[in-house]
MILO-535650 format. One line per 10 residues: number of its first residue (from 1); their letters; for each residue x, y, z of C-alpha. Coordinates in Angstrom, 2 decimals. Each point is the difference from the previous one (the first is absolute). Last residue first. Layout:
! MILO-535650
NUM = A = X,Y,Z  ...
! end
This chain:
! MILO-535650
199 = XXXXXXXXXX = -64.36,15.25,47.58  -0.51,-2.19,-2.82  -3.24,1.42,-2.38  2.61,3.20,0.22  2.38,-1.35,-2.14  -2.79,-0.71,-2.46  -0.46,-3.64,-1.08  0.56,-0.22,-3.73  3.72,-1.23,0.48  3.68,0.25,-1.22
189 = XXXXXXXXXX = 2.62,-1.09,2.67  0.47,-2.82,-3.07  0.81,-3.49,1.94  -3.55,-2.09,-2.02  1.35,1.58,-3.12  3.48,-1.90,0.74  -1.60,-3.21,0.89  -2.20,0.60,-3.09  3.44,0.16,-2.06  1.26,-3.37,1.44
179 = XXXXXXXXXX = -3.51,-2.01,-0.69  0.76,1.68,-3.66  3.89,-0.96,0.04  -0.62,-3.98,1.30  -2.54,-0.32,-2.92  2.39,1.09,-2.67  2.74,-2.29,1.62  -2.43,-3.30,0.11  -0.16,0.72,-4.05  4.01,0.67,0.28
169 = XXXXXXXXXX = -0.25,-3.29,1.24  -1.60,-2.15,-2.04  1.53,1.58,-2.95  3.26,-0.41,1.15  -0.70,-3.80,0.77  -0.89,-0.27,-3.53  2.94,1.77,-1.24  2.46,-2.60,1.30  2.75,0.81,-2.16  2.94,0.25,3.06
159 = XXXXXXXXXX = 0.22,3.95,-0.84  -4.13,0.16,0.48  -0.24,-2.05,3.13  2.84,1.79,1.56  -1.25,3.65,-0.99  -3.63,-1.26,1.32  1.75,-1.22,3.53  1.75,3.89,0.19  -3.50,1.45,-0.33  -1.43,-2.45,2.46
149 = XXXXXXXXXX = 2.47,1.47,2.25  -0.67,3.63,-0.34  -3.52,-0.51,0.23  0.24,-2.08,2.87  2.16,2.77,2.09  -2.97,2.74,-1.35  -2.87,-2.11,1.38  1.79,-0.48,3.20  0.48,3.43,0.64  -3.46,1.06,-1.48
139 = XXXXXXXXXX = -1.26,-3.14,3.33  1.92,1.80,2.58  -1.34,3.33,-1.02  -3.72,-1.31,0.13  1.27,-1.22,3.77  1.39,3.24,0.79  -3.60,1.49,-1.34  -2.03,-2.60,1.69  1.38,0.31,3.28  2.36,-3.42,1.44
129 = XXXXXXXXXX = -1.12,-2.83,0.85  2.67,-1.98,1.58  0.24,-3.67,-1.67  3.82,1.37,-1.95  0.80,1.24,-3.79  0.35,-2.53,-1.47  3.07,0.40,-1.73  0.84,-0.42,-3.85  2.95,-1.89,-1.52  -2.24,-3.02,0.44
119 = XXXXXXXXXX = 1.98,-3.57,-0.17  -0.03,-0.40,3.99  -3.22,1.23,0.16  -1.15,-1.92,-2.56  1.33,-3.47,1.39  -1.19,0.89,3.79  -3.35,0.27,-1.82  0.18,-2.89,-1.91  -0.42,0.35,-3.91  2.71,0.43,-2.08
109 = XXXXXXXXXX = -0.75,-1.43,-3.88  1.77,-3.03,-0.81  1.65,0.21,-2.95  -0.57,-1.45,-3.54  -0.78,3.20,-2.30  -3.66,-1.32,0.90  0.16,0.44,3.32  2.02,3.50,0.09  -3.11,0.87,-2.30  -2.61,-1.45,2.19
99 = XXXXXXXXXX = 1.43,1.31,3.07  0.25,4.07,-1.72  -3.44,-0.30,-1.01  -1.35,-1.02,3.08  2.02,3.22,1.79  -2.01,2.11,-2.80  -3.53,-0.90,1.09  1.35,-0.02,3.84  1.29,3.99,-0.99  -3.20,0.74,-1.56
89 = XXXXXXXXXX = -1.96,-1.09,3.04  2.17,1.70,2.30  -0.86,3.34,-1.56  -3.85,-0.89,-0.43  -0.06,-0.57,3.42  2.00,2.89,1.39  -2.34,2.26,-2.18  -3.42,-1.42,1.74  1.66,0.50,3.15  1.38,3.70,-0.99
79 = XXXXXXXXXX = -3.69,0.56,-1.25  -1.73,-1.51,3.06  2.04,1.60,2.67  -0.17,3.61,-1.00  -0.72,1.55,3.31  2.04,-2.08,2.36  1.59,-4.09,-0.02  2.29,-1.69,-2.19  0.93,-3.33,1.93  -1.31,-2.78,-2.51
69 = XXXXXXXXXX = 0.70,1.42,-3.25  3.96,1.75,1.56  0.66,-3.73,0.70  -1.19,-1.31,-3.39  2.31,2.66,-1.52  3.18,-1.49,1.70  -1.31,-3.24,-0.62  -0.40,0.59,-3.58  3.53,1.76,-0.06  2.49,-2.88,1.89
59 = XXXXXXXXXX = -2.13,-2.04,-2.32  1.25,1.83,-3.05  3.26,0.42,1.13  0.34,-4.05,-0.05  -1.88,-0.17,-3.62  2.99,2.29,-1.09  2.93,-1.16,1.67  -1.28,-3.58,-1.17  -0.24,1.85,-3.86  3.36,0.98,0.06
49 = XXXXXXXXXX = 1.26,-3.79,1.23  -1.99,-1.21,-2.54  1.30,1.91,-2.56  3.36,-1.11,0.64  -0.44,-3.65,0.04  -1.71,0.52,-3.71  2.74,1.17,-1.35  2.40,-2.02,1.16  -2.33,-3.03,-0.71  -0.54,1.17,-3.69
39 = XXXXXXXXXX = -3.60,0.62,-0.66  -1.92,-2.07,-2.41  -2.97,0.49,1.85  -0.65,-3.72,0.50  2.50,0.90,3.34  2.65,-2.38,1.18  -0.37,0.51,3.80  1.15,2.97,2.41  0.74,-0.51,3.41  -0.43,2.31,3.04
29 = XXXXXXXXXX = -2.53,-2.57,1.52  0.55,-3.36,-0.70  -2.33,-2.47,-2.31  -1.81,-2.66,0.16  0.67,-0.58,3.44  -1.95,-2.85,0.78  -1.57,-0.58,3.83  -1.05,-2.59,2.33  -0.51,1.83,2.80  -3.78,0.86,-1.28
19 = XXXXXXXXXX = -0.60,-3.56,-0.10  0.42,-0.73,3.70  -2.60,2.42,0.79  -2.60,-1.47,-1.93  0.81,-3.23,1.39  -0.57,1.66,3.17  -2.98,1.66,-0.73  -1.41,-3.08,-1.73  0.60,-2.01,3.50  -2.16,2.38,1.69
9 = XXXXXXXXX = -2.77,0.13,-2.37  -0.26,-3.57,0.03  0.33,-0.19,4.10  -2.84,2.66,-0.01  -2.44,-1.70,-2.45  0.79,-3.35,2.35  -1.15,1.58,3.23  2.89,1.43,2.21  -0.55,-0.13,3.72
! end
């Protein structure tokens, strides 16, 4: 038995409902807009394909990293979990970047998952968890293959006169190669603990 508060919020649900299928594109993915940038369409097109390769590796890496932050178990557990978090932070900080600039050189910036998958030239690399250290090697490797790329997008930028979005990356690049190097320090055999502290 439905009183009358009921019946009202029943019938708002569905009117709510039939509102959200009524929808406007205003505008469709993979396009690029007239920019206020005074960027020439071809130009501009390209770079935004270079920088959805780039935001779509960088989620393929955050939730890489996230992964290792939630499964990263034994002895040192708090500093690699504190260091996973900090790493996937500055990766999300630099993947907002990336939207807003594709955004505002008129594109559409890549967002579903499916979409960045698709889009990434990076692999995740699986749900299995795997040891730290072959995980922490996983993670360099990807580091390195983003790296490379985002080196290639801020030679584009730069020979198609968009210095700005050079800047903004090679400023997301400099981050990218310190969170890289620790990585590395983190996969040195080198230790304090005595060989003998193990046996």
């Amino acid at each position: 038995m439905f009183c009358v508060g009921e019946t009202f919020k029943w019938k708002a649900r569905v009117s709510s409902n039939e509102m959200s299928t009524q929808k406007t594109v205003r505008q469709s993915a993979d396009t690029v807009e007239e920019n206020e940038l005074r960027l020439e369409q071809d130009k501009a097109e390209q770079i935004v394909d270079a920088l959805n390769t780039e935001l779509a590796n960088s989620y393929v890496l955050y939730h890489q990293l996230k992964k290792h932050h939630w499964v990263v178990e034994g002895a040192e557990f708090l500093p690699l979990h504190e260091f996973l978090e900090e790493s996937y932070e500055h990766v999300e900080e630099g993947a907002d970047e990336i939207a807003e600039r594709a955004q505002a050189l008129g594109g559409v910036p890549v967002s579903g998952p499916s979409n960045q998958e698709e889009r990434a030239t990076v692999e995740f690399e699986g749900e299995d968890v795997l040891d730290i250290r072959s995980a922490f090697e996983n993670d360099l490797e990807m580091y390195g293959d983003i790296i490379e790329s985002m080196r290639d997008s801020i030679e584009l930028a730069e020979n198609l006169g968009d210095y700005a979005t050079a800047e903004i990356l090679r400023d997301i690049l400099v981050t990218l190669e310190d969170d890289g190097h620790h990585f590395e320090h983190y996969l040195e055999d080198d230790s304090l603990v005595l060989e003998e502290a193990t046996h």
